[in-house]
C-alpha positions as CSV (number, residue, x, y, z in Angstrom):
1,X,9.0,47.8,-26.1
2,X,9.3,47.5,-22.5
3,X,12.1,49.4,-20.9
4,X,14.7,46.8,-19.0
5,X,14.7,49.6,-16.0
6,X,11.4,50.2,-15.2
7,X,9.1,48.1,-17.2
8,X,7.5,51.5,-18.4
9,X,5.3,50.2,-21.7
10,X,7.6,52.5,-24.7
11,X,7.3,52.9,-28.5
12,X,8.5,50.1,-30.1
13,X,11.0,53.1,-32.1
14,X,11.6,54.9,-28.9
15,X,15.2,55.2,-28.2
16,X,14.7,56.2,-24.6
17,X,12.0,55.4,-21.6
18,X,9.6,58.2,-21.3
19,X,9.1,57.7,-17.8
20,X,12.9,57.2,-16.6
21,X,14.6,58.2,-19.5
22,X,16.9,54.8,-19.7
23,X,18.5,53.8,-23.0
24,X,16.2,51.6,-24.3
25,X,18.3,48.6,-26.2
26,X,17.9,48.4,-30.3
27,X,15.4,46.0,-31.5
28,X,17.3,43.7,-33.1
29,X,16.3,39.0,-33.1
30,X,18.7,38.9,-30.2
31,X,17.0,41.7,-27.8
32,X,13.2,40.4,-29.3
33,X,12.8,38.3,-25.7
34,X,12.7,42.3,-24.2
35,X,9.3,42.6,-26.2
36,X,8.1,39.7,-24.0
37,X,9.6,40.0,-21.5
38,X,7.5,42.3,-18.5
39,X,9.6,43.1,-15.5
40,X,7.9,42.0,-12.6
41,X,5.2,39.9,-13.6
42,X,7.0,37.0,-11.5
43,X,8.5,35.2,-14.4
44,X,11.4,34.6,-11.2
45,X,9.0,33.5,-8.6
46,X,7.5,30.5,-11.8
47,X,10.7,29.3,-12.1
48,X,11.5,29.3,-8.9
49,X,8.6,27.6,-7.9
50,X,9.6,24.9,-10.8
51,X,12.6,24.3,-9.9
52,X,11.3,23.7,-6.3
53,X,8.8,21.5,-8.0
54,X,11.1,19.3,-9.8
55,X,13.6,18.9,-6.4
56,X,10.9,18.3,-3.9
57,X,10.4,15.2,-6.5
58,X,13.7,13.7,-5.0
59,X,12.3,14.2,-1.6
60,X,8.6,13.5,-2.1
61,X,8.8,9.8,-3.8
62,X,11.5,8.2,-2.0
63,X,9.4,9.4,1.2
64,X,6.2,7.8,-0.4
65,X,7.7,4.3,-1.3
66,X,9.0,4.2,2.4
67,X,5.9,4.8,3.6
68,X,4.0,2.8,1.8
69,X,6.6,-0.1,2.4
70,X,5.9,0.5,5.8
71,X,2.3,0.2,5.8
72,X,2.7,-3.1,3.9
73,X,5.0,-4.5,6.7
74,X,2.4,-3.4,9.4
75,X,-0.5,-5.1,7.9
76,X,1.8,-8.1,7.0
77,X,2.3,-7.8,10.8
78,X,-1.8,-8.1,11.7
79,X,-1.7,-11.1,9.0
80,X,1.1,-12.9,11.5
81,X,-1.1,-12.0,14.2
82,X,-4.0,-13.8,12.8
83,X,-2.1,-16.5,12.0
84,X,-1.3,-17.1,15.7
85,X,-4.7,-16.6,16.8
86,X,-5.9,-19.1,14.6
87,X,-3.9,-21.3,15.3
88,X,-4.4,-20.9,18.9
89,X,-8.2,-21.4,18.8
90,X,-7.0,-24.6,16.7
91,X,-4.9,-26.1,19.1
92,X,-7.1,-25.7,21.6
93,X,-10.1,-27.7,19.7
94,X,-7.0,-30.0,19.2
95,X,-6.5,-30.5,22.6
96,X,-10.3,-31.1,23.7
97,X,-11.2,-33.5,20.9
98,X,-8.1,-35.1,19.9
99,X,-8.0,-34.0,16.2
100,X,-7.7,-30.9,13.8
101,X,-10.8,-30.2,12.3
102,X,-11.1,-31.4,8.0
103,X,-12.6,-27.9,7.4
104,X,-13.4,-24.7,9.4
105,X,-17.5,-25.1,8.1
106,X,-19.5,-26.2,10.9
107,X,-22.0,-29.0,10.0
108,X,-19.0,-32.1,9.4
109,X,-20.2,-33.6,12.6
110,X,-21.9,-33.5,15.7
111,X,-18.8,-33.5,18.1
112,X,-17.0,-31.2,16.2
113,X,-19.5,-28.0,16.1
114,X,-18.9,-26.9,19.1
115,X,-15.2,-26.4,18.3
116,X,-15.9,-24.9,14.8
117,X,-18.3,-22.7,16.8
118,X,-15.5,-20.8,19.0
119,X,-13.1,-21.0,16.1
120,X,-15.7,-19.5,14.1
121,X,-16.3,-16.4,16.7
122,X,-12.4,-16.6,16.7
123,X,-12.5,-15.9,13.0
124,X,-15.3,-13.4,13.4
125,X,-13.1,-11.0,15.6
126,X,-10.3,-11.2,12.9
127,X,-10.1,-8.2,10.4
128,X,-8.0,-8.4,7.0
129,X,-5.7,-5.2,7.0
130,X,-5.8,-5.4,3.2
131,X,-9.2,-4.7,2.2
132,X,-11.7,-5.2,5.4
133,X,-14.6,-6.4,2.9
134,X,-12.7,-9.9,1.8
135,X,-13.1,-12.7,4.4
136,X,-10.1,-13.0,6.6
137,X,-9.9,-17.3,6.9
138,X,-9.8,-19.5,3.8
139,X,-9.2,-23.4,3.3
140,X,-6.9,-25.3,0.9
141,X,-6.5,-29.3,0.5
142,X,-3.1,-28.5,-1.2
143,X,0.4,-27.3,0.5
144,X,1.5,-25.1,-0.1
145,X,-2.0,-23.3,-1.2
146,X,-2.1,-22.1,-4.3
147,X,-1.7,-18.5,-3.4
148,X,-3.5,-17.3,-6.5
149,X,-6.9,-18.4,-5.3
150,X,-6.5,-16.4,-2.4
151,X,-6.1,-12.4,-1.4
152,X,-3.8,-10.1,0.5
153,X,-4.5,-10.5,4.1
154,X,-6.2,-14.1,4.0
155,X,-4.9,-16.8,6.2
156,X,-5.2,-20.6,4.6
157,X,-5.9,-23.4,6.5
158,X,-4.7,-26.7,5.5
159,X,-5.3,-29.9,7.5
160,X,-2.5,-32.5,7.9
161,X,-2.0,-35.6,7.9
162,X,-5.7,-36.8,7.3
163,X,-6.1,-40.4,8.4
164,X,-9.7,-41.8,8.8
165,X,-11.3,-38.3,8.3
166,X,-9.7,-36.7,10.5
167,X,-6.7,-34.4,10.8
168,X,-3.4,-35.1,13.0
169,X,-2.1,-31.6,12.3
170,X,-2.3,-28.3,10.2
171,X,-0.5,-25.8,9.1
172,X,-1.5,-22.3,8.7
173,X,0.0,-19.6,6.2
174,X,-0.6,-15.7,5.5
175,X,-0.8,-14.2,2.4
176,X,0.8,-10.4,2.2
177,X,0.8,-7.7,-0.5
178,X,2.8,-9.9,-2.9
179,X,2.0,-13.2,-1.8
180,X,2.7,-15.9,0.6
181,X,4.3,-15.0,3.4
182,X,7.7,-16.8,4.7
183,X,6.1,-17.4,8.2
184,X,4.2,-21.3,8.2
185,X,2.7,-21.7,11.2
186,X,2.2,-25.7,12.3
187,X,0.1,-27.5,14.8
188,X,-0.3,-30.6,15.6
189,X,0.5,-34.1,17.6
């Protein structure tokens, strides 16, 4: 038995310490925790620690959503920025030729490639926040797109108002973490 003073290792029949001559405690099933238990092996500092543990998990998590809510709202933020951008390099084909272009591909006709060409080094400087390897532009006939066809961090094109092949306007939407975002950005005559 371990004496409760000292920690001194005793006969388990020993009624006092032989190193600080304590009264060691009868062994009886309510004192048999005293054959485990070793004074100052740390069992304190364990629970300490775990207590620690446990209430730093009321700190830690909240702090992690927040974070990571944040993060989401800052690359929802370089979507909206591409959006504009877009439809900036749009307007200004818009403005040159008269029309919004059917699709962002180059190779629909002659007079349009040289617009689809800036637009397309437009799109070339634009970066998805979400994943960098998915491409950043994406086309859709339908409005709103369907958003499951498309990732987080893709902008959707969508010519409107198509009359003789050609678009009078367009409309442009983002897609975030969850889906698509409230912002619709619009262009046309």
């Amino acid at each position: 038995m371990y004496c409760p003073h000292c920690g001194t290792l005793n006969d388990p029949a020993a009624r006092c310490c032989t190193q600080c001559t304590g009264l060691l405690p009868e062994l009886n099933k309510k004192s048999l925790w005293q054959l485990l238990y070793r004074p100052g092996q740390g069992l304190g500092c364990l629970l300490i620690i775990a207590a620690l543990a446990i209430s730093s998990l009321f700190f830690v998590i909240p702090q992690y959503r927040l974070y990571t809510m944040q993060v989401n709202l800052a690359r929802e933020a370089i979507v909206k920025s591409n959006m504009r951008q877009l439809l900036v390099a749009l307007d200004q084909m818009a403005v040159e030729t008269g029309y919004y272009p059917l699709s962002l591909k180059p190779g629909n006709a002659v007079e349009e490639d040289q617009g689809l060409e800036f637009i397309a080094a437009v799109s070339r400087q634009l970066r998805n926040p979400f994943n960098h390897l998915d491409p950043v532009v994406g086309e859709s006939e339908l409005e709103p797109p369907d958003w499951k066809a498309f990732k987080p961090g893709q902008i959707v094109y969508v010519p409107l108002d198509v009359y003789e092949g050609r678009a009078q306007g367009c409309a442009i939407y983002g897609m975030g973490k969850k889906g698509l975002l409230k912002e619709v950005l619009r262009g046309g005559f």
